[in-house]
C-alpha positions, 0 to 999 in steps of 0.5 A: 814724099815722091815717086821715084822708078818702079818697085821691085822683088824677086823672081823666083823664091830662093833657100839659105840654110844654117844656124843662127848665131845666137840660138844656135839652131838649124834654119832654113830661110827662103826669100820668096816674091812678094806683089807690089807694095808687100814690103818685107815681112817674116813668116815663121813657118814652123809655128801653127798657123805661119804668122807674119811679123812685118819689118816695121820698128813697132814691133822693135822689143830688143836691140841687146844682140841685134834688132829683134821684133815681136808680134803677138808673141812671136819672134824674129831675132837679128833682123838687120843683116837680112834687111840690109841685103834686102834693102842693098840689092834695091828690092822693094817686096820680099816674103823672107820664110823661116822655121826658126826664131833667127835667120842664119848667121851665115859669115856675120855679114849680108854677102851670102843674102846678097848672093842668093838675092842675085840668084833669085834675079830681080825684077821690076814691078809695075807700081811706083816706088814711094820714097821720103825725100828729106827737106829738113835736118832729123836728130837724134841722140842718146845722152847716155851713150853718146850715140847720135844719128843724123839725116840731112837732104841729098841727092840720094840715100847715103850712109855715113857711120863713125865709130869709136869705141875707146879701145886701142885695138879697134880705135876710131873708124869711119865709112861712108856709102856713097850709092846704094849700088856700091853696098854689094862691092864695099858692105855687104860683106862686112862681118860682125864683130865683137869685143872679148869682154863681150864674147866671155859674158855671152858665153858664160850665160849661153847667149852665143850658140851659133857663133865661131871664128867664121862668123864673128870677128873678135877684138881682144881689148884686154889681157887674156889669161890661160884659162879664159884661153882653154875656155874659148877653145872649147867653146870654138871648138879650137885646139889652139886659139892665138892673138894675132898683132892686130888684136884679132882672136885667131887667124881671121883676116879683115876685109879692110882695115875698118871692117867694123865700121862698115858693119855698123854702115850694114846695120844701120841701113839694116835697121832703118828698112824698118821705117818700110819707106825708102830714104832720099837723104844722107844719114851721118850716125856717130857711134850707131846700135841697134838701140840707136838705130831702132829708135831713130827708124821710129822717129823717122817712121812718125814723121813719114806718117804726118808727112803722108797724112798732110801731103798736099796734092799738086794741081795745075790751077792755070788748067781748063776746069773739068767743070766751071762754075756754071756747070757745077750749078747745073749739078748742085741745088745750092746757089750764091751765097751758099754755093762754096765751089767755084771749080772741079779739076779731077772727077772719077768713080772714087775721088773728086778734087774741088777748088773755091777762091776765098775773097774778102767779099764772102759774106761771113766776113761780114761778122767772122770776125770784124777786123780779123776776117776768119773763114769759118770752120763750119763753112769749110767742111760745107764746102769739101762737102758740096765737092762730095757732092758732085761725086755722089751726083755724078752717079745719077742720070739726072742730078738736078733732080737730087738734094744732098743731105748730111749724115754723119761727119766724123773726125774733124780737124781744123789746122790752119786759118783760111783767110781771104785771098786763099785759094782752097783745094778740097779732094775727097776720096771714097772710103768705102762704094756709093751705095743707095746714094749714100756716100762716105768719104775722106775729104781734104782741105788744102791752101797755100801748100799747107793742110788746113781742115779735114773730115771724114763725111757721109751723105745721102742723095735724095730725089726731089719731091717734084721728079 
């Protein structure tokens, strides 16, 4: 992970109305400023108690008809054209308001979002944005469909989709995003579309209210009879309904001639704004969906979890020490061969980052193990304790006139050996306020760029019988 420039949202709330494409219905949606790491998040206001349905891939039930969410049984359907604008006018922090299940259709692509966005003006927040830098090749494919989505490590977010439906009339299309800042002039209005086949299935079950010739962009990919003619001029309200030479439904005309391939580009970043982590790295999807997509943001999502749970935090080693070893003893009771922090670099009101270089002198390794010198477990979580230790202390007037106890310790994971020649990093961080000298905190063990222990630790301070 890395910080790059600063967060951002909206500066005032701004309002879209009408229907959704799949319901059918009325909608009214407002994109109101959120503070500082908010995210995006749908709250349906026409419901008791307004709930809020965060954009997170969790909470991904369906992806038939769009990406659609549900939280403790409320729902937002056709998420993605939304948090593609969202994600394409580099915002970080937006609360989208709807009093109905779907955001509008609109034309069947992020262009009006993207309008109103800009109407709203952005604005820069004070926090730094987080960003997942990828380091490493991601995949994912479905074995059934074909699909596959690829991430890889670059400069920037970019986006490259293909897609091939094996139909004459749309054919094979590719499209590539190459900044972010161009999703506006070249994706943003990019429509969705559908094939007839498709569009006859949803019509004949009601699953296509809102839908016309304005929003949807259809590929005729079959011999269409005089009925099944009479039919969509009904249901588009159309006295007379043609094919046009390029296998378009009616007098629809295209963007750019891979129109439907950009929609999918639009859908895909749509889609993976659900990770809630912005991406440095190009993403290559074959054949992208919203299954696909969701699936791959989730993936995505778990790995930017481990990432984040085992970041190590980087520290001038080189640097002056906060305290050496002898100040340390001047706060600790504890003494050779027991002291187990030889330094403290960071020291404030809510964290405290230690350092003990590991040497094949320690006496453990005496007998742990002959041959095969381990430090132990044990001594590891003694050691990102006495670096607590000093936290607690540091609270006191007169610290030396303190012991410090064990309560409780919680959670204790061991991943890697700590051998001798390591240097150890330990950081602890209040999990909740110092209170009548008990503290409990998470703390972290940490050599050679990699995590190697950590606990969560309670302890208490207490006066010594001759103070």
């Amino acid at each position: 992970m890395k910080t790059a420039n600063k967060q951002k949202t909206i500066a005032k709330a701004v309002t879209l109305t009408g229907v959704g494409l799949h319901t059918g219905e009325n909608v009214k949606m407002t994109f109101v400023p959120a503070k500082a790491n908010h995210g995006f998040a749908f709250k349906r206001v026409d419901l008791e108690g307004e709930p809020i349905i965060e954009a997170d891939a969790n909470y991904v039930v369906n992806t038939q008809r769009g990406t659609n969410l549900e939280k403790n049984g409320v729902k937002i359907q056709t998420s993605e054209h939304v948090l593609a604008a969202l994600v394409g006018m580099d915002i970080d922090n937006v609360l989208i308001e709807l009093d109905a299940p779907e955001p509008p259709i609109m034309d069947g692509s992020s262009k009006y979002f993207v309008e109103a966005l800009e109407k709203a003006g952005i604005v820069e927040q004070e926090e730094e944005r987080e960003v997942y830098v990828v380091k490493d090749v991601i995949s994912l494919k479905d074995d059934a469909t074909g699909s596959e989505i690829t991430v890889i490590p670059s400069e920037g977010y970019q986006v490259t989709t293909m897609v091939d439906f094996g139909t004459k009339v749309l054919g094979t299309q590719n499209a590539t995003l190459e900044q972010l800042k161009d999703f506006k002039a070249e994706i943003a209005n990019a429509r969705t579309f559908s094939f007839l086949h498709e569009l006859e299935m949803l019509l004949e079950h009601g699953l296509i209210k809102g839908g016309d010739l304005n929003n949807a962009i259809v590929y005729v990919d079959k011999e269409i009879s005089d009925a099944t003619m009479k039919k969509l001029e009904k249901a588009f309200n159309k006295k007379k309904l043609s094919v046009k030479p390029n296998g378009i439904l009616d007098n629809l005309t295209l963007h750019q001639p891979n129109e439907a391939a950009r929609h999918k580009l639009l859908d895909v970043i749509g889609d993976l704004a659900l990770t809630g982590t912005r991406i440095q790295g190009k993403v290559i999807a074959n054949k992208p969906g919203h299954y696909i997509n969701t699936q791959f943001a989730k993936k995505l999502q778990k790995i930017i979890k481990i990432e984040r749970r085992n970041k190590v935090p980087s520290y001038d080693l080189h640097q002056t020490p906060l305290m050496d070893v002898t100040q340390i003893m001047e706060m600790l009771p504890h003494r050779p061969p027991f002291l187990l922090v030889d330094k403290i670099l960071e020291l404030s009101d809510t964290h405290v980052v230690g350092v003990k270089n590991v040497t094949m002198n320690e006496p453990f390794f005496v007998g742990h193990f002959p041959g095969a010198p381990v430090m132990p477990g044990v001594l590891q979580v003694e050691a990102m304790a006495q670096t607590g230790g000093i936290l607690v202390l540091s609270t006191v007037p007169d610290p030396e006139n303190y012991l410090t106890f064990f309560m409780k310790i919680d959670k204790v994971k061991f991943k890697k050996q700590v051998v001798p020649g390591d240097t150890l990093i330990f950081k602890c961080d209040l999990i909740s306020p110092i209170r009548r000298g008990i503290c409990h905190m998470q703390a972290y063990a940490y050599a050679n760029g990699k995590l190697v222990s950590e606990a969560e630790l309670m302890a208490q301070i207490v006066k010594t019988k001759e103070a």
